[in-house]
N, C-alpha and C positions, 0 to 999 in steps of 0.2 A: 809263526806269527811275526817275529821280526823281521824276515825276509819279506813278508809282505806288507809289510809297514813300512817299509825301506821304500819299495816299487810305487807303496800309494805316495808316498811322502816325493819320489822322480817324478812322477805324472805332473802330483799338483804344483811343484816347481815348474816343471816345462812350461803349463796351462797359465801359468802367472807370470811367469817369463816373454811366453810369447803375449797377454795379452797385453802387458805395460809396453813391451814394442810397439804394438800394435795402436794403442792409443797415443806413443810418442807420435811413429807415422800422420797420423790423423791429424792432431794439433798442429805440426809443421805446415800440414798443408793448408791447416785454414786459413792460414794470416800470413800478408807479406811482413809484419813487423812479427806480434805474437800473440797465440793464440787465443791465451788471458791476460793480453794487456789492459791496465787499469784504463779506465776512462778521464780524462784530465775536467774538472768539472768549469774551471777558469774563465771567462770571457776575458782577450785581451785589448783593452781601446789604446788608440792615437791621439795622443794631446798635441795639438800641432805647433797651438800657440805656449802650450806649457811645457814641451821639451818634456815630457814626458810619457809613461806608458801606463794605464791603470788597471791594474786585475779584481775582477769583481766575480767573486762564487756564483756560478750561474744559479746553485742551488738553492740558496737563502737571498741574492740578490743584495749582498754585503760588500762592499771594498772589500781587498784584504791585505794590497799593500799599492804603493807607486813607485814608480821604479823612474828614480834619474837618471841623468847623461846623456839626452840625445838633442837634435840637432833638428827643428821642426820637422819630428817623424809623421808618414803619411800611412800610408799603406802596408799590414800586416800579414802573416800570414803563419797558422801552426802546422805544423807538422803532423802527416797522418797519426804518429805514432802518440801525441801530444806533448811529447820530451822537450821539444823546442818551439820557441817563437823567432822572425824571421823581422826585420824592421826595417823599410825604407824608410831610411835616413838624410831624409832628401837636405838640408843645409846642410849638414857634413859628406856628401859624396862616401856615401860608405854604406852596407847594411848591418846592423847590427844585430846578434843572438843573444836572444834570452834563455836561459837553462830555467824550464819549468819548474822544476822540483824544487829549486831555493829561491827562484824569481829574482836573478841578478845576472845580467852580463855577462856572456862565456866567450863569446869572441865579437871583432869586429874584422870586416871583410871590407877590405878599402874597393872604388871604385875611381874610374881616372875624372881628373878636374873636371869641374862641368856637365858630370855624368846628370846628377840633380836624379835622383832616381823617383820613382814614383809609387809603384804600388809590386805586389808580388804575389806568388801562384805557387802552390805545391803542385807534384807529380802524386800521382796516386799509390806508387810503389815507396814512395817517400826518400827516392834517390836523390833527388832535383830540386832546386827551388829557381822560378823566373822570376827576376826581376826589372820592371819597365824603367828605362830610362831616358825619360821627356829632352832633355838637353842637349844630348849627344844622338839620340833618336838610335837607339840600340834596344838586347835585349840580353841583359847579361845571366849568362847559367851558372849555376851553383850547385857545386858537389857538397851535400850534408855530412859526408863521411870525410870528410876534411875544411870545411866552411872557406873554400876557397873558390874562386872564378874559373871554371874549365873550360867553358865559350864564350864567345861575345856573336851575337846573331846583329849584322848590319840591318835594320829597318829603314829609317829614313823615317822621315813627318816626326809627329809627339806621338810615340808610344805612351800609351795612357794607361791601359789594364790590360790582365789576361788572365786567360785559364786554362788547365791542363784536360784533354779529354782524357778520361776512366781507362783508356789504352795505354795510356802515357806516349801515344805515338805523337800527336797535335800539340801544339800550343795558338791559341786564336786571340790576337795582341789586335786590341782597338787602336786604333789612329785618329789623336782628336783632328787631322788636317780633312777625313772624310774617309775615311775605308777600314776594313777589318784584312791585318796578316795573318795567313796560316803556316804556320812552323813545323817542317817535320823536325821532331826530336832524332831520328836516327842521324841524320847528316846535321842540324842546324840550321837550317837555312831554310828560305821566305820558299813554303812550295804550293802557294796560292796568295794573290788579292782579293779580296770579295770588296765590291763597287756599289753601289745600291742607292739611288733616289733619297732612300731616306734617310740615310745616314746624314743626320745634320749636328756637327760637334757629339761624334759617338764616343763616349770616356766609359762607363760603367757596362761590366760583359760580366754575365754567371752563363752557367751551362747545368742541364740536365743530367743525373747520375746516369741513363742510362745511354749518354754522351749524342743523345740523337739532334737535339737543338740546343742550340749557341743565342741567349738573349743579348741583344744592345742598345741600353739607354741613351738616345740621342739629347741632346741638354737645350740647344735650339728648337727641335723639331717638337718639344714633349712627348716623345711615342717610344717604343722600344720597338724594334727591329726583330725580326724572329727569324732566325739563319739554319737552315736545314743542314748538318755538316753530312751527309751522305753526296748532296750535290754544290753547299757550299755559294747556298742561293737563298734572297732571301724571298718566305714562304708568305711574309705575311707583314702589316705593322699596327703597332695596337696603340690607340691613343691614349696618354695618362694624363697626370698632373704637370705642375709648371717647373721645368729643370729634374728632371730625373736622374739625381744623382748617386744615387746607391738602388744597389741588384742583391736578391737573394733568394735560391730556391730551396724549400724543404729537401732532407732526405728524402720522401721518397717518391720525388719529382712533381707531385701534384700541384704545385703551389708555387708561384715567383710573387715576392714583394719587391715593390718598385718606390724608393723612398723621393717624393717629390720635395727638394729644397725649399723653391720658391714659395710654396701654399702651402704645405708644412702639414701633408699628408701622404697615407701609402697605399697606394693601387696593390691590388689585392688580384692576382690573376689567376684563372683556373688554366692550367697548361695543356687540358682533356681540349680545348676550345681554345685556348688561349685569346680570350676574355677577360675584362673585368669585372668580377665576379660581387666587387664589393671596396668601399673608400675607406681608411681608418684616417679620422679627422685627429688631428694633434695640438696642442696649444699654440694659437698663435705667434708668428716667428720661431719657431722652435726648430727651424733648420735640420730637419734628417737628412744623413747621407751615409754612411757608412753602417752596415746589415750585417747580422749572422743569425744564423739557427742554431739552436743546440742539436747535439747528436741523436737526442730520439725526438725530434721532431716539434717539443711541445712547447719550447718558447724561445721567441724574436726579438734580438736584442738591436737596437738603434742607437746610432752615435748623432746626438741632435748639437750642431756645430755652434747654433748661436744661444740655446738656453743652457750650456755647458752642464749637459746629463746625458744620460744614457735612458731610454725607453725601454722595458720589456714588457712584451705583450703575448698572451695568454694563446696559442695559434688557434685551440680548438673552438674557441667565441671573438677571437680578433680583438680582442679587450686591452685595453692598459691592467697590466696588475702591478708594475710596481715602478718607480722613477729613482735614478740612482744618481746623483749630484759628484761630481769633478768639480776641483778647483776653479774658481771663478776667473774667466778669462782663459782658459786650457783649452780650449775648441775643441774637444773632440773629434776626429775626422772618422776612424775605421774602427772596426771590431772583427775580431777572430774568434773563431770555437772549433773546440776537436769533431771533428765529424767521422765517427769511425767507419770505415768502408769494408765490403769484402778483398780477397786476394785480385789484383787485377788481370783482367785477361792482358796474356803474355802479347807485347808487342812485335807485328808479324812484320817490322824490317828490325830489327834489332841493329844496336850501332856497332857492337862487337861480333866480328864473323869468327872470331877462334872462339868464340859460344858454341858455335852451329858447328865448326869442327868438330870439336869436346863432344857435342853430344851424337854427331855420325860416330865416332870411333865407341864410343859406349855401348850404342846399339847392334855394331860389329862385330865385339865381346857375344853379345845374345845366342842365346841356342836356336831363338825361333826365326828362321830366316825370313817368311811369309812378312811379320811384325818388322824385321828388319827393312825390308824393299818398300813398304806403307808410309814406315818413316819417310823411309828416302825420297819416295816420292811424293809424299808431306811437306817437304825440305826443299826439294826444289819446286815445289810449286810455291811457296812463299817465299822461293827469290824469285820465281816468275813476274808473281803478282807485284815484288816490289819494286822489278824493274818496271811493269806496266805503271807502278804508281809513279813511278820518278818520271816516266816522258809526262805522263798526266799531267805533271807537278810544272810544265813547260806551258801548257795550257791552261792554268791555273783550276785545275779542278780535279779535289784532290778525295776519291771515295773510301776513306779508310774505313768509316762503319760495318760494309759489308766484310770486308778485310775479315775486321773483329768478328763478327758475326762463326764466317766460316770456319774460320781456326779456332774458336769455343767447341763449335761443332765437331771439328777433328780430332777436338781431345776428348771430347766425352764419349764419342764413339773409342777412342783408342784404350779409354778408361775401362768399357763393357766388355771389350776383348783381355783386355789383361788381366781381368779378375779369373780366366780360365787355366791362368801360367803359373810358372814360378813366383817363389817373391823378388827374384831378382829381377825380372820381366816389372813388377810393381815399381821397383827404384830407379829402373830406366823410365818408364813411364813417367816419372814422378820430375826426370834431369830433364824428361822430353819439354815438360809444362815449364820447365821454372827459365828453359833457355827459350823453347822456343821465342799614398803610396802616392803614390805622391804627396808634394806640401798643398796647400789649399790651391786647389786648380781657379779658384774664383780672382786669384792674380796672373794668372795665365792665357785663362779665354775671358 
């Protein structure tokens, strides 16, 4: 009896052993940050005139503190993970970090004289942050994992806004002079113009989660521009209200709000049609510009510049539900919120090539040669494709959607094969995946 009490007592070890691996495995791979990371509940605004930053519980729709030191901050931006906030700093030429979790101050990142920075953009893998800078007509990059400058991207004209596409390959930086740049992230550099009729004083750009169009509010023209990044053309343009100076689309794509300054309303667009589907009329001069969404979807917070509050509205009836009052005279400009995403699909030019060694010699290790040669030929065909993309990038037309497309494809198919291998076949599989804001622009324009 003891002996077999021994053997049952090894089993259910082994069976519990392997299955808490087994669920480690799992959770690693759901999240670029973590699997259960908390959700950060915060909205963070830009007091442009008050030099300062106000966080407001998205939950209860509460202050919960202000945070001093800054230097007419514009343009914000959190971090995937919601750990940090990101602060163009535009009078002090510098961005500054806020540490979520105690809401004070963690570092400042100086920028060179005259930078005058403007607004900022995370990467989806939460490596990166861009930020625009109107002054010096640059695009300065930011490693989070050190809060320091690691590029400077030459633009030229006023870089006004940008966004990161869901590949983390692009960055598409408005130019108020009249054009939108596309940036590849693997090299840094300008690897498309997009030109366009309508672009008349385009400042305010969001993009769809599922990184297929690129919106841009023109401020002269009142319309937003709708940019197909597969050909990096624009598809279409959609009349609004007067000065469209804030953009923002629900997670789960269906929905852009379009904050018109001037008549101090928000065009409501269906993206199925991209249409306006519906007007949210606001209190007279109440100045929207600066938009975010909370992370599931259910309410839109506005930064109203000249009634010095913030708006939230109710998304499923378009409703005002509740008005949140800043300091009198603080202009509010911008608002951030955590938006939590999935793992991103891996970027097919990646900027590090001793990745892509690392992961050929791993797969060399393999027993399975067939899975070995798929790779390789996996491998070079996404340096194929990236050299096709870089002459493209000469021609300003730059198709990385399809890119993404393919290479998701490659890995889910490589994912239904390896479930028939080792597990060591699963953690190569696993190396395969993971390698493979401005100050108030109304003194400006």
């Amino acid at each position: 009896m003891k002996k077999n009490s021994l053997a049952s007592f090894g089993f259910k070890w082994r069976f519990m052993a392997g299955v808490s691996i087994g669920l480690m495995m799992v959770l690693a791979l759901l999240s670029p940050s973590s699997a259960m990371a908390a959700v950060n509940p915060n909205a963070y605004v830009s007091n442009n005139s008050g030099n300062t930053v106000t966080v407001i519980n998205s939950t209860n729709n509460t202050v919960v503190t202000t945070i001093p030191g800054f230097t007419a901050p514009s343009g914000l931006i959190m971090t995937i993970d919601g750990t940090k906030v990101y602060v163009a700093n535009t009078g002090a030429n510098n961005v500054i970090v806020i540490n979520t979790a105690n809401n004070t101050i963690a570092a400042t990142i100086p920028l060179p004289a005259g930078a005058s920075p403007t607004e900022a953009a995370a990467s989806a893998d939460g490596l990166h942050i861009y930020v625009t800078n109107e002054g010096n007509g640059t695009l300065s990059v930011i490693n989070t994992a050190t809060n320091t400058v690691s590029a400077t991207v030459a633009l030229g004209g006023l870089p006004a806004s940008a966004v990161v596409t869901p590949d983390n390959a692009h960055v598409y930086v408005t130019d108020a002079s009249g054009s939108v740049k596309v940036v590849a992230t693997a090299t840094n550099t300008v690897s498309a113009t997009i030109i366009d009729p309508s672009f008349a004083l385009p400042i305010p750009v969001a993009i769809t989660p599922d990184g297929k169009t690129v919106y841009v509010g023109n401020l002269v023209g009142n319309s937003v521009s709708v940019i197909s990044t597969a050909t990096n053309t624009v598809s279409k343009t959609i009349a609004v209200g007067q000065i469209p100076f804030g953009l923002a689309v629900t997670p789960n794509g269906a929905t852009l709000y379009v904050a018109n300054s001037a008549d101090s309303t928000i065009s409501v667009v269906a993206t199925a049609t991209n249409t306006v589907s519906s007007t949210i009329a606001e209190a007279v001069s109440s100045g929207p510009e600066g938009m975010a969404v909370t992370g599931d979807g259910t309410k839109l917070f506005v930064a109203n510049t000249t009634a010095d509050s913030v708006a939230v509205f109710a998304t499923a009836s378009n409703t005002l539900s509740a008005t949140v009052q800043v300091a009198l005279a603080s202009t509010p400009t911008f608002v951030t919120l955590q938006v939590p995403q999935a793992a991103p699909a891996p970027n097919p030019c990646p900027v590090d090539d001793d990745k892509d060694g690392h992961h050929m010699k791993r797969h060399h290790d393999d027993g399975d040669r067939d899975d070995r040669d798929s790779d390789r030929d996996h491998h070079d065909s996404d340096k194929n494709s990236c050299d096709q993309d870089s002459d493209k990038d000469h021609h300003d037309n730059d198709h990385h959607d399809n890119d993404h497309h393919d290479d998701r494809d490659h890995h889910d198919n490589d994912h239904h094969d390896d479930r028939d291998h080792h597990d060591n076949d699963h953690h190569d599989d696993r190396d395969h995946h993971d390698n493979d804001d401005r100050h108030d622009h109304h003194d400006d324009f």
